[in-house]
CHARMM-style PDB file with segment names, atoms N, HN, CA, C and O in Angstrom:
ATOM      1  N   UNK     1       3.038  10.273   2.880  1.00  0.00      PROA
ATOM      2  CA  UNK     1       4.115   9.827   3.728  1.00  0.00      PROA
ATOM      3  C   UNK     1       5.398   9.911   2.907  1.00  0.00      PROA
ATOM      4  O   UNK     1       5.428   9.550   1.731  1.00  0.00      PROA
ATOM      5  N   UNK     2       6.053  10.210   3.307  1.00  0.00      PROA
ATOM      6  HN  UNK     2       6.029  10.503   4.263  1.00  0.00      PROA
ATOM      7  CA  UNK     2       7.497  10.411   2.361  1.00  0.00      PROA
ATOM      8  C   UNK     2       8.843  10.403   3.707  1.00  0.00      PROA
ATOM      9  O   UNK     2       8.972  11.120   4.699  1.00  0.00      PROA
ATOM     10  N   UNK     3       9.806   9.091   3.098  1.00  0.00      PROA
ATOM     11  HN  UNK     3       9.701   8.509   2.292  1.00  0.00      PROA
ATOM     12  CA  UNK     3      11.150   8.170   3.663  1.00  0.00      PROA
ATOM     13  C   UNK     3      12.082   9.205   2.837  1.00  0.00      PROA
ATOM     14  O   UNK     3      12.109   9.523   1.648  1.00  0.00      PROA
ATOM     15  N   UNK     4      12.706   9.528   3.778  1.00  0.00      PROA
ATOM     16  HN  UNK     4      12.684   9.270   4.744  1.00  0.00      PROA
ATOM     17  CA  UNK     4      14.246  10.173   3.129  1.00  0.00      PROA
ATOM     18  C   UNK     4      15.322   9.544   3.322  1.00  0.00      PROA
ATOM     19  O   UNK     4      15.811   9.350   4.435  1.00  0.00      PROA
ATOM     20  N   UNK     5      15.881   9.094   2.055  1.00  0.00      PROA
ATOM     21  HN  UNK     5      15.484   9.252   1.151  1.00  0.00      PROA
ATOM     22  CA  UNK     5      16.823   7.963   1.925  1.00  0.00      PROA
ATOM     23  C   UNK     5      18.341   8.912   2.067  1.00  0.00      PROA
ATOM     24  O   UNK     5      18.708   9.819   1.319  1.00  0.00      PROA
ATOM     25  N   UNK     6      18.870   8.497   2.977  1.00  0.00      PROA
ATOM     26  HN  UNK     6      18.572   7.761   3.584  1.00  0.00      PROA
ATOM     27  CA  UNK     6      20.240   9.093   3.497  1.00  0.00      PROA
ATOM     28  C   UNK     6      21.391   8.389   3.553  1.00  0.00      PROA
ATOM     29  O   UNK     6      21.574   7.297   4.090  1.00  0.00      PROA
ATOM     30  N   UNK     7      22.597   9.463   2.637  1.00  0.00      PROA
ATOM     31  HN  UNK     7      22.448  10.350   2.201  1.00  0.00      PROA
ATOM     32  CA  UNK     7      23.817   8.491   2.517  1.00  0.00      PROA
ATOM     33  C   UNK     7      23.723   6.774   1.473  1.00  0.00      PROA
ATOM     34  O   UNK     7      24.562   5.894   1.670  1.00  0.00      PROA
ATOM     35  N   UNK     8      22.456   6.589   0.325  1.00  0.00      PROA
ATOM     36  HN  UNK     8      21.774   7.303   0.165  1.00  0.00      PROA
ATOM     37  CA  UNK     8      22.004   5.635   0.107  1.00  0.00      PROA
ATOM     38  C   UNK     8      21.912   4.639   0.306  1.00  0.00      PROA
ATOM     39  O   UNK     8      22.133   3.674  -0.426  1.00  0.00      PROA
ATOM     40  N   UNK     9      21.309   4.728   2.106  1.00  0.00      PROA
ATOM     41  HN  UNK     9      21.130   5.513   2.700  1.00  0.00      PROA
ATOM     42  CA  UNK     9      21.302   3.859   2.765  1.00  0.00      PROA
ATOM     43  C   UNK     9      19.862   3.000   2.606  1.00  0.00      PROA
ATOM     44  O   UNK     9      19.302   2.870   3.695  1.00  0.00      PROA
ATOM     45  N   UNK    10      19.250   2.476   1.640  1.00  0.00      PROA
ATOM     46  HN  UNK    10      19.705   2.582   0.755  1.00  0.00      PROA
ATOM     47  CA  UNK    10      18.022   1.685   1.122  1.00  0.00      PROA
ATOM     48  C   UNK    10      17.569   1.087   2.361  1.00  0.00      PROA
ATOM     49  O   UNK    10      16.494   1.427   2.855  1.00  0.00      PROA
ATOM     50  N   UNK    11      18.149   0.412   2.775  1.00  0.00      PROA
ATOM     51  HN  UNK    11      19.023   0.136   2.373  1.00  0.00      PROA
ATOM     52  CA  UNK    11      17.893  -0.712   3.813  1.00  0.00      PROA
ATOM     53  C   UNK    11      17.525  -0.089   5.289  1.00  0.00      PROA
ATOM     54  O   UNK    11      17.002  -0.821   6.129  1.00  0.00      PROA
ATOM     55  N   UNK    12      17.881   1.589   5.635  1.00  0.00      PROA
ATOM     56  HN  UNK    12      18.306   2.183   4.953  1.00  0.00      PROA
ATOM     57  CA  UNK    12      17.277   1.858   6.611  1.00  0.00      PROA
ATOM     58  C   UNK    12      16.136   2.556   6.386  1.00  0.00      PROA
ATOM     59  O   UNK    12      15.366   2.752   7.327  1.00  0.00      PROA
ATOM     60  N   UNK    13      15.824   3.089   4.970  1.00  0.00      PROA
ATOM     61  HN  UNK    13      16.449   2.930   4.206  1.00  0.00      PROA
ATOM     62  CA  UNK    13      14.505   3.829   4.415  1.00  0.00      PROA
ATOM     63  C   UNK    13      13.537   3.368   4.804  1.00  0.00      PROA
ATOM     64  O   UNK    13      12.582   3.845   5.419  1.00  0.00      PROA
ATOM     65  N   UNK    14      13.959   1.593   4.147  1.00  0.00      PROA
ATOM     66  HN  UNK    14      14.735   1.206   3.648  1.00  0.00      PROA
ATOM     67  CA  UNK    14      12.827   0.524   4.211  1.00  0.00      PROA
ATOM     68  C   UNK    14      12.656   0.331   5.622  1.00  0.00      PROA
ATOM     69  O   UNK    14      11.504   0.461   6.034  1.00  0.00      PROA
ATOM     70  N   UNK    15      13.492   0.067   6.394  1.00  0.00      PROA
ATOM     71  HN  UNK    15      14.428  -0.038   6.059  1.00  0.00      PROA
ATOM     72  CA  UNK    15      12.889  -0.103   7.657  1.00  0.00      PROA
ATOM     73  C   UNK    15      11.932   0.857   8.402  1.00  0.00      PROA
ATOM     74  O   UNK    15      11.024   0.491   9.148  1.00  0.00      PROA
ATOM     75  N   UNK    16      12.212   1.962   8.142  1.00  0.00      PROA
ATOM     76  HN  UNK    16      12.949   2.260   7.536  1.00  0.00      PROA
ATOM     77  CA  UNK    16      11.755   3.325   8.537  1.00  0.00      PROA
ATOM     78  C   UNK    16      10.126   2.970   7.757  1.00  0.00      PROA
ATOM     79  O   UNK    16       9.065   2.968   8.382  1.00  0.00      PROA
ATOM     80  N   UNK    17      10.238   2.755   6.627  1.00  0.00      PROA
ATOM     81  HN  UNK    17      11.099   2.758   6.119  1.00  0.00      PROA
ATOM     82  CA  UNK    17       8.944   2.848   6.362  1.00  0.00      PROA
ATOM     83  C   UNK    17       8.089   1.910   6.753  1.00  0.00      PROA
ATOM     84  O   UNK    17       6.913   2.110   7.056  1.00  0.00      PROA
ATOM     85  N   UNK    18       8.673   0.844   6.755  1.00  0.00      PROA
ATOM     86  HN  UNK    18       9.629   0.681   6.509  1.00  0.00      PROA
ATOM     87  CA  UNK    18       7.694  -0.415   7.818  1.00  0.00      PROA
ATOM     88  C   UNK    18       7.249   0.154   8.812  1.00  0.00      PROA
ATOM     89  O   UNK    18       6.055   0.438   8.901  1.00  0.00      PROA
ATOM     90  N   UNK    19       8.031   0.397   9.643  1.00  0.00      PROA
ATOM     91  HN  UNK    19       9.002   0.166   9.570  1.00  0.00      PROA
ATOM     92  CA  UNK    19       8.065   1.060  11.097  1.00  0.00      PROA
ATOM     93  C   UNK    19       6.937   2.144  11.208  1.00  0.00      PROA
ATOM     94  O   UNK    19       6.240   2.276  12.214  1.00  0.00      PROA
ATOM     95  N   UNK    20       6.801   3.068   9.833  1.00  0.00      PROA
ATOM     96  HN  UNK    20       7.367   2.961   9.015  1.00  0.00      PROA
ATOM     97  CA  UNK    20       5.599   4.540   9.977  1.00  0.00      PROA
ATOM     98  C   UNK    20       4.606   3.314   9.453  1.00  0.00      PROA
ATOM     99  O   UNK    20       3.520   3.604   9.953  1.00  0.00      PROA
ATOM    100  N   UNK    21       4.448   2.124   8.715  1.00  0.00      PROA
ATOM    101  HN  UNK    21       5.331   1.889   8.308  1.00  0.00      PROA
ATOM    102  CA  UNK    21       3.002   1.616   8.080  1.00  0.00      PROA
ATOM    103  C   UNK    21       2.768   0.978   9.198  1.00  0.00      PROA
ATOM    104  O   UNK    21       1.538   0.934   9.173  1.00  0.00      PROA
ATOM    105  N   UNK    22       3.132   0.387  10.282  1.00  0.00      PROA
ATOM    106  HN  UNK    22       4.131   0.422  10.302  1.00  0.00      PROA
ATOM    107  CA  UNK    22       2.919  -0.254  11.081  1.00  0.00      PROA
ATOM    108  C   UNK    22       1.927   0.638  12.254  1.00  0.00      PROA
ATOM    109  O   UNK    22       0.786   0.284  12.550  1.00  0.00      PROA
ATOM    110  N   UNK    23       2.544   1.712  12.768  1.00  0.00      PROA
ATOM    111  HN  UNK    23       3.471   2.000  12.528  1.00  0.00      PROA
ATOM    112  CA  UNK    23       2.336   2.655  13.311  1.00  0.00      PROA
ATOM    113  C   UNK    23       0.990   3.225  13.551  1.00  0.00      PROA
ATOM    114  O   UNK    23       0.262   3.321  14.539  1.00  0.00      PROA
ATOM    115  N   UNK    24       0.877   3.733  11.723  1.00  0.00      PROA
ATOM    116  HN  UNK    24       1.469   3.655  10.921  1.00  0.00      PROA
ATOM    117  CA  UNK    24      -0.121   4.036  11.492  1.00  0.00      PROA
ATOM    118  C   UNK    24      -1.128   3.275  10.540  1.00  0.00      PROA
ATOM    119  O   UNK    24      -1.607   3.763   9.517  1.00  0.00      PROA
ATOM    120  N   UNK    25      -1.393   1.929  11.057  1.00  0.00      PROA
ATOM    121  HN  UNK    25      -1.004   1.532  11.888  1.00  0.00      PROA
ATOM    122  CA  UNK    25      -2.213   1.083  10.827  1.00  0.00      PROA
ATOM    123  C   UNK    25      -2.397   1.127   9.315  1.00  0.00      PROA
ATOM    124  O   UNK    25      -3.510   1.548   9.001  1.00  0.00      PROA
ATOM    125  N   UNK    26      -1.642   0.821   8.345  1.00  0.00      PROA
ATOM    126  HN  UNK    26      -0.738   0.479   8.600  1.00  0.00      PROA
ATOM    127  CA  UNK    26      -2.025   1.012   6.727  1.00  0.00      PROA
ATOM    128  C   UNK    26      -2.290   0.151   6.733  1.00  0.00      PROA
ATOM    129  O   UNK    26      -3.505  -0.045   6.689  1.00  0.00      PROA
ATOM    130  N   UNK    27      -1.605  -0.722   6.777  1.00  0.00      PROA
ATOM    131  HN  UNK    27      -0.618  -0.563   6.813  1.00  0.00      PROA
ATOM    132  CA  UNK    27      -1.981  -2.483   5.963  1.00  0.00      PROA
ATOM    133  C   UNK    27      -3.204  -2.605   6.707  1.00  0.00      PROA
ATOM    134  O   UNK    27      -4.235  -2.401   6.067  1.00  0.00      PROA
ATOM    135  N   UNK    28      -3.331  -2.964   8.215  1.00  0.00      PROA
ATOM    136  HN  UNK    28      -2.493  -3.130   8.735  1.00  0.00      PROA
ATOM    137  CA  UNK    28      -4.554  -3.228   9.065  1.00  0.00      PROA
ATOM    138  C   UNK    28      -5.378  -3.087   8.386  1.00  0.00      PROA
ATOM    139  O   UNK    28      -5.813  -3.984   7.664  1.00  0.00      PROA
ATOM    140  N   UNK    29      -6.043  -1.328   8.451  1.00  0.00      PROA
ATOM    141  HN  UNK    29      -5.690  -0.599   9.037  1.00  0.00      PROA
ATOM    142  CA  UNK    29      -7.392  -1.223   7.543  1.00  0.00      PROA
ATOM    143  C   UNK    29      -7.466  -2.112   6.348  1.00  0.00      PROA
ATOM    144  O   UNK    29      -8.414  -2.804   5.977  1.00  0.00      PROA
ATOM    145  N   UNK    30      -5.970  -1.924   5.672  1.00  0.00      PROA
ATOM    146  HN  UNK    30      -5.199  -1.363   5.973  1.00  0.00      PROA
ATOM    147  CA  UNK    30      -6.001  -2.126   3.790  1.00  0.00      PROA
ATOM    148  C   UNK    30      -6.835  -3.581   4.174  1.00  0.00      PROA
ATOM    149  O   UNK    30      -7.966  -3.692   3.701  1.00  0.00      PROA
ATOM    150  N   UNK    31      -6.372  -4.540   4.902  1.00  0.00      PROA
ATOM    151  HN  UNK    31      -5.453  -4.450   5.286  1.00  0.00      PROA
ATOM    152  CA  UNK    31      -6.629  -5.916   5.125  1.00  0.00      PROA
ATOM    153  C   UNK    31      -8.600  -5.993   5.380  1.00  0.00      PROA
ATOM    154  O   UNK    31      -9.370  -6.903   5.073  1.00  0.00      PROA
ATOM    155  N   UNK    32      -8.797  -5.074   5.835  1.00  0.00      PROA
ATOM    156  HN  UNK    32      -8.172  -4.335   6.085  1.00  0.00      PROA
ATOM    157  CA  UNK    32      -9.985  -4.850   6.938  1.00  0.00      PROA
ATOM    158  C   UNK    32     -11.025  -4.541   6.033  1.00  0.00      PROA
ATOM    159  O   UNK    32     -12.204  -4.854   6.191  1.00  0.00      PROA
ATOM    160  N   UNK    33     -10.602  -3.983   5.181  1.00  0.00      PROA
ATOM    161  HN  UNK    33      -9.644  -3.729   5.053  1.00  0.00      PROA
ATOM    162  CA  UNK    33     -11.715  -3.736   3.904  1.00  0.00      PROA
ATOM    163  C   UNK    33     -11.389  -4.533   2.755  1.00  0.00      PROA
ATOM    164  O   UNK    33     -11.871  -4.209   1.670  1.00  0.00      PROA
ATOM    165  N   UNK    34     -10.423  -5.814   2.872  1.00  0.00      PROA
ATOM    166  HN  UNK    34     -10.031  -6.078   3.753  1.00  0.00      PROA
ATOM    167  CA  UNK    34     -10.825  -6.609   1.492  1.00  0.00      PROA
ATOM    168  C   UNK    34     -11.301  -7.630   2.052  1.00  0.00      PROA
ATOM    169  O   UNK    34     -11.428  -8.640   1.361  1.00  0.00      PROA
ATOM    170  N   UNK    35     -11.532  -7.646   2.866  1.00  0.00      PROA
ATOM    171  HN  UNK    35     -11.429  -6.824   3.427  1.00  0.00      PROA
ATOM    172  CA  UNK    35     -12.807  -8.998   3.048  1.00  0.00      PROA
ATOM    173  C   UNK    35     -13.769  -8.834   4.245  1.00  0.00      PROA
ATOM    174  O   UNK    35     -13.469  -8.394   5.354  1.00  0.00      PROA
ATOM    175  N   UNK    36     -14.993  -9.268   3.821  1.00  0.00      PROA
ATOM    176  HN  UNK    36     -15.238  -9.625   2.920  1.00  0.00      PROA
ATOM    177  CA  UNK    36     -15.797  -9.739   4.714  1.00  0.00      PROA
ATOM    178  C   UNK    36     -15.341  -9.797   6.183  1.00  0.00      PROA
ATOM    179  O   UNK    36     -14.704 -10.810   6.469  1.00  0.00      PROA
ATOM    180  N   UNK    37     -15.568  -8.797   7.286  1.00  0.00      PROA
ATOM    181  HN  UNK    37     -16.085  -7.974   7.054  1.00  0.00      PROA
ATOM    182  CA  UNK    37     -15.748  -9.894   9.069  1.00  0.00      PROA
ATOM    183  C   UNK    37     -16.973  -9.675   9.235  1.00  0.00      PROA
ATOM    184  O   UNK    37     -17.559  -8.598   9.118  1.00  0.00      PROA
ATOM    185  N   UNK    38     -17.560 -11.096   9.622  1.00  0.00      PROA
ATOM    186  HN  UNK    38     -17.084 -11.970   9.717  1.00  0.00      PROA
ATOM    187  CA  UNK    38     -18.551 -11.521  10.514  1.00  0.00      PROA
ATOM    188  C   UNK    38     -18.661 -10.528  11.611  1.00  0.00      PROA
ATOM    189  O   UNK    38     -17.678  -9.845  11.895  1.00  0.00      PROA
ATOM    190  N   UNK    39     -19.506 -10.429  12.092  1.00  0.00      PROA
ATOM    191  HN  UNK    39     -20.305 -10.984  11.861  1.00  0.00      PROA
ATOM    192  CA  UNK    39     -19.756  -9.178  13.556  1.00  0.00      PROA
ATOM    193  C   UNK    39     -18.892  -9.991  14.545  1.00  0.00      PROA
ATOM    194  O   UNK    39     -17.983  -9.501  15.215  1.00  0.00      PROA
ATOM    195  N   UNK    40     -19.321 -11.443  14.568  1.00  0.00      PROA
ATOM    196  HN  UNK    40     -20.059 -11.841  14.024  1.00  0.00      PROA
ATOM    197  CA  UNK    40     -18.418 -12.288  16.081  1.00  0.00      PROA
ATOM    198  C   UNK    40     -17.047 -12.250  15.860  1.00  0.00      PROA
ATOM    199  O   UNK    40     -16.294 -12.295  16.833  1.00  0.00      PROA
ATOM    200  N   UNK    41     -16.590 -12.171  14.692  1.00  0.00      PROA
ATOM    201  HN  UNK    41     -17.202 -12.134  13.902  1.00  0.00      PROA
ATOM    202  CA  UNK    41     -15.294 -12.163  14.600  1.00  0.00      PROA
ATOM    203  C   UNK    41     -14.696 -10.626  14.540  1.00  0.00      PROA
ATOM    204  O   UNK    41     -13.467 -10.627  14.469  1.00  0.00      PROA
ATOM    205  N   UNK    42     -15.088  -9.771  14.549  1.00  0.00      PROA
ATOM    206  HN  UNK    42     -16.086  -9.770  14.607  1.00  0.00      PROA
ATOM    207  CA  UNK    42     -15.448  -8.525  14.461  1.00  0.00      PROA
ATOM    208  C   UNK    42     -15.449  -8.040  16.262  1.00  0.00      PROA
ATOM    209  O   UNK    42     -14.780  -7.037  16.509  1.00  0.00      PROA
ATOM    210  N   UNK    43     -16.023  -8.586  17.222  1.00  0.00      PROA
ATOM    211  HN  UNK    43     -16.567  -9.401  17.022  1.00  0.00      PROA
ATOM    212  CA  UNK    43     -16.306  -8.155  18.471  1.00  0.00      PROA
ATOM    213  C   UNK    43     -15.191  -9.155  19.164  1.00  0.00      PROA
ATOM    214  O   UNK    43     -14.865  -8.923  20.328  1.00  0.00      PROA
ATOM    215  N   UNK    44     -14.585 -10.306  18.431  1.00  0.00      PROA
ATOM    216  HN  UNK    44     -14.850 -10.494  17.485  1.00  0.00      PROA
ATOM    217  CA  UNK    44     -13.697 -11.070  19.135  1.00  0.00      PROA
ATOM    218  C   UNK    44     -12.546 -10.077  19.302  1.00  0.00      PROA
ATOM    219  O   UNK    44     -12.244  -9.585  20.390  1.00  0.00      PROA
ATOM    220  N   UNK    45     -11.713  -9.728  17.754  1.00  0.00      PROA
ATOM    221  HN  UNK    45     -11.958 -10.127  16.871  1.00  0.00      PROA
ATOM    222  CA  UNK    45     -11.243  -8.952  17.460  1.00  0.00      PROA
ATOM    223  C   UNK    45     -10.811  -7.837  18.255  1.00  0.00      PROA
ATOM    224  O   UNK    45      -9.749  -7.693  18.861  1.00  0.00      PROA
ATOM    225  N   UNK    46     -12.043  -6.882  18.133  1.00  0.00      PROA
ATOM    226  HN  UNK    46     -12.905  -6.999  17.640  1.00  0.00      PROA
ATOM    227  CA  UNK    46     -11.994  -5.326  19.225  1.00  0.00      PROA
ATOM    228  C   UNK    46     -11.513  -5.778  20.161  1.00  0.00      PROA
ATOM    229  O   UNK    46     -10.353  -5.447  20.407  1.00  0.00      PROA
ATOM    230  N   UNK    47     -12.465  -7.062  21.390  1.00  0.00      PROA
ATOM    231  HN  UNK    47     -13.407  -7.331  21.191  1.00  0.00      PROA
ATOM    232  CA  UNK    47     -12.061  -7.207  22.427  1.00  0.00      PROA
ATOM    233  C   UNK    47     -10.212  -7.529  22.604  1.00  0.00      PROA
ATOM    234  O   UNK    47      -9.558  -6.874  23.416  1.00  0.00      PROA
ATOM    235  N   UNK    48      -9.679  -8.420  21.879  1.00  0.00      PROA
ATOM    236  HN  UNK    48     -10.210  -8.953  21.220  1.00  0.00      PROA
ATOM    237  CA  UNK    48      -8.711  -9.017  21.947  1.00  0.00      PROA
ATOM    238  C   UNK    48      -7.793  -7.854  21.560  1.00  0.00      PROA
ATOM    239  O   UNK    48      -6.726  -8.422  21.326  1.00  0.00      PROA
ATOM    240  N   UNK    49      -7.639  -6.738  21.392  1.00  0.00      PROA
ATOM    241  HN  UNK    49      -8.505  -6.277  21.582  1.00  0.00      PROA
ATOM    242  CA  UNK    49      -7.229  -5.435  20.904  1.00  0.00      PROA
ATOM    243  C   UNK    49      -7.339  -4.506  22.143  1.00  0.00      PROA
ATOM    244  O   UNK    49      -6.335  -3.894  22.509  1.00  0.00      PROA
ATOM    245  N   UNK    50      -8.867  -4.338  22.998  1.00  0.00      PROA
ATOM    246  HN  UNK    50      -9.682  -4.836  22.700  1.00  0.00      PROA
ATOM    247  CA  UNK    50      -8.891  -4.128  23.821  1.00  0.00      PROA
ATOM    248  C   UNK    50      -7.880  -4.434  25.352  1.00  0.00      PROA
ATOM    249  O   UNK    50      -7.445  -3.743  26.273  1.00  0.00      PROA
ATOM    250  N   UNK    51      -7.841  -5.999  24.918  1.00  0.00      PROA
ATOM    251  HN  UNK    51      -8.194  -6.560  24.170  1.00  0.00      PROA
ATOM    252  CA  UNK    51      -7.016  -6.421  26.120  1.00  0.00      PROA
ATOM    253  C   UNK    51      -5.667  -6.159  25.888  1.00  0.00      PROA
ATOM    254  O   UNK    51      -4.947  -5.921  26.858  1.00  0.00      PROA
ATOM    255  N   UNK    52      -5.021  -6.167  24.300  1.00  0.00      PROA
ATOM    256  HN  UNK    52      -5.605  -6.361  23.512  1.00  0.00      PROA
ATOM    257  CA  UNK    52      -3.520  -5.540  24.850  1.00  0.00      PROA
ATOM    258  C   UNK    52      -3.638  -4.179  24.885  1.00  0.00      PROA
ATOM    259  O   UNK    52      -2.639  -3.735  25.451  1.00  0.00      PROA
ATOM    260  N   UNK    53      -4.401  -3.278  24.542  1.00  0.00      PROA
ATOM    261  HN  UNK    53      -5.213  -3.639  24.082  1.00  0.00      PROA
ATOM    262  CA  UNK    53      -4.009  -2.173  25.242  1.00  0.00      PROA
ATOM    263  C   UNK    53      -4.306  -1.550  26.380  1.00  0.00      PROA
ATOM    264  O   UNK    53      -3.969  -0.420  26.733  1.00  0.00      PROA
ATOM    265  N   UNK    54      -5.164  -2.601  27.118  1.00  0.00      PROA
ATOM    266  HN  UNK    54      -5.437  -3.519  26.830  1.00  0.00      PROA
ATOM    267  CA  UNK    54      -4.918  -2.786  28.877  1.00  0.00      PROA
ATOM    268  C   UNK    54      -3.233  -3.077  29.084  1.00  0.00      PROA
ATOM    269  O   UNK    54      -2.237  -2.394  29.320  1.00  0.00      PROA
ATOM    270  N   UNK    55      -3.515  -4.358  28.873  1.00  0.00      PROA
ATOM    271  HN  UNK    55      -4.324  -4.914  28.681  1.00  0.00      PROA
ATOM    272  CA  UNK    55      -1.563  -4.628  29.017  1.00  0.00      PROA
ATOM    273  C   UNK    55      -0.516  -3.702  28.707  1.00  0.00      PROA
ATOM    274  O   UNK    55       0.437  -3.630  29.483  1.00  0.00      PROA
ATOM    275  N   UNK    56      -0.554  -3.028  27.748  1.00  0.00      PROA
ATOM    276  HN  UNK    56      -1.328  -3.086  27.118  1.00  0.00      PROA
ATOM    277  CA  UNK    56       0.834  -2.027  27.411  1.00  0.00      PROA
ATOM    278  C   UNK    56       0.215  -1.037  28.382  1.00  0.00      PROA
ATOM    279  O   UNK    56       0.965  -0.866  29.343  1.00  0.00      PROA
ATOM    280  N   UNK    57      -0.821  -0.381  28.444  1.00  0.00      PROA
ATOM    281  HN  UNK    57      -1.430  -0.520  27.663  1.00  0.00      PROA
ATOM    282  CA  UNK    57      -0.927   0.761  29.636  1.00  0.00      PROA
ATOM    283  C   UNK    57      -0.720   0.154  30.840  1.00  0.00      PROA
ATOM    284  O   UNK    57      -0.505   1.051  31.655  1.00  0.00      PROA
ATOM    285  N   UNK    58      -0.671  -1.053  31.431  1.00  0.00      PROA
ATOM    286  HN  UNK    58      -0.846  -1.782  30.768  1.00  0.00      PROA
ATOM    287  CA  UNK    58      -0.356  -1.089  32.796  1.00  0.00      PROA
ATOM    288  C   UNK    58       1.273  -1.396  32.943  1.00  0.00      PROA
ATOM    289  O   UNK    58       1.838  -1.258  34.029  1.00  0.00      PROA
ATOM    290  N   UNK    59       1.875  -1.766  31.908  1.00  0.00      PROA
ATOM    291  HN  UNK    59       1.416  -1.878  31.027  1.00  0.00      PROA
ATOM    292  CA  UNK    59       3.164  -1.891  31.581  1.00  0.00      PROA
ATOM    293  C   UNK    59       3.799  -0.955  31.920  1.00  0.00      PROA
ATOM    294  O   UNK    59       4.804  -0.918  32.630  1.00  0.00      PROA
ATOM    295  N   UNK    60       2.935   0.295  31.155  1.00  0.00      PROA
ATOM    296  HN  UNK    60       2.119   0.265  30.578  1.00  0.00      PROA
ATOM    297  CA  UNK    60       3.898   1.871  31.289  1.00  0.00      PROA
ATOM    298  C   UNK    60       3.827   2.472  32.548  1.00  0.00      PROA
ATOM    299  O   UNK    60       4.702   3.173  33.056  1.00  0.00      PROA
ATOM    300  N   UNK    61       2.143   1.996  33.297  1.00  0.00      PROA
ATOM    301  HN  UNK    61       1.432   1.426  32.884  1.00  0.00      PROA
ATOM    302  CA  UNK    61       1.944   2.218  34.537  1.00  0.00      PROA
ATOM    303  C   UNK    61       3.001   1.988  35.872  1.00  0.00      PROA
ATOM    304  O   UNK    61       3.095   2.721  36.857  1.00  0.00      PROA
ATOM    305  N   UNK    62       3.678   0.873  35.616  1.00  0.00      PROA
ATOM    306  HN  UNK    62       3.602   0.278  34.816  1.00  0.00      PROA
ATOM    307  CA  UNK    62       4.244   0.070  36.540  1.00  0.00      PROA
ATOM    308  C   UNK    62       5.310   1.002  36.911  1.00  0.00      PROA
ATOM    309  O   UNK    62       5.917   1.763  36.158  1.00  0.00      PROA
ATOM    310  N   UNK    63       5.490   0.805  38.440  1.00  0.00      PROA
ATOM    311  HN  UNK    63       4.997   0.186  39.051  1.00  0.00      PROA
ATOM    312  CA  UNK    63       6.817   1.411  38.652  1.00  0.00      PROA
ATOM    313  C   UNK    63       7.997   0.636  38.381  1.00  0.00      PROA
ATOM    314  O   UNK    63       7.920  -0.447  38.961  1.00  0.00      PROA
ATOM    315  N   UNK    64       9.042   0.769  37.732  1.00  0.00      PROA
ATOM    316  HN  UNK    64       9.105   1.649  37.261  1.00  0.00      PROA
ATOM    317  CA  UNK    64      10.297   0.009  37.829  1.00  0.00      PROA
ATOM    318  C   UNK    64      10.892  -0.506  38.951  1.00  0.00      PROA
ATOM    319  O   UNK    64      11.468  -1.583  38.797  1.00  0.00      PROA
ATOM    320  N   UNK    65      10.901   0.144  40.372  1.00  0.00      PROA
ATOM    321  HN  UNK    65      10.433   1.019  40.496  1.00  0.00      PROA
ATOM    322  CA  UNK    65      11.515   0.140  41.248  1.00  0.00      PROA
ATOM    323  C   UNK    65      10.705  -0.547  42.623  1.00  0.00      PROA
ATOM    324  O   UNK    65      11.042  -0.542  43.806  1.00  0.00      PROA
ATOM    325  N   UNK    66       9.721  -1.027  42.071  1.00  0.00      PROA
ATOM    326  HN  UNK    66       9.447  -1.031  41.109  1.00  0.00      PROA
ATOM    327  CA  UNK    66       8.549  -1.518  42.927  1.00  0.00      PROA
ATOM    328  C   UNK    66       8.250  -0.942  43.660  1.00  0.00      PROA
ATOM    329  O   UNK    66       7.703  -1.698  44.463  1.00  0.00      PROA
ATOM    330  N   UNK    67       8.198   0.505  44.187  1.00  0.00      PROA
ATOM    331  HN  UNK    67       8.642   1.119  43.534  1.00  0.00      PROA
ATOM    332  CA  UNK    67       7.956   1.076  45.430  1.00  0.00      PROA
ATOM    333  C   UNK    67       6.068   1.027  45.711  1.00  0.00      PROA
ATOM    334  OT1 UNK    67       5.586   1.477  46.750  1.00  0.00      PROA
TER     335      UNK     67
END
């Protein structure tokens, strides 16, 4: 992954790079493999993951205009 720092603007690099680790789940996993989950906490998890991305797809689904 590589931030191109422009005009030495530091402070929007960094944001930029939050923004791609977030994205693409770095920390998540990093977190996900230093410890132990239980399977129940593990299937709570998925599910509860599951349900917002019901929610953001019916979000995008929605018409604006209510028709």
């Amino acid at each position: 992954m590589r931030i191109e720092v422009k005009n030495g603007d530091l402070n929007r690099a960094l944001k930029e790079l939050k923004k791609r680790v977030y994205r693409e789940r770095i920390l998540i996993e990093y977190k996900e493999h230093m410890a132990y989950e239980k399977p129940s906490e593990k299937r709570r998890r998925k599910k509860a993951e599951a349900i917002l991305r019901r929610k953001k797809e019916e979000r995008q689904n929605e018409n604006p205009w209510g028709d």
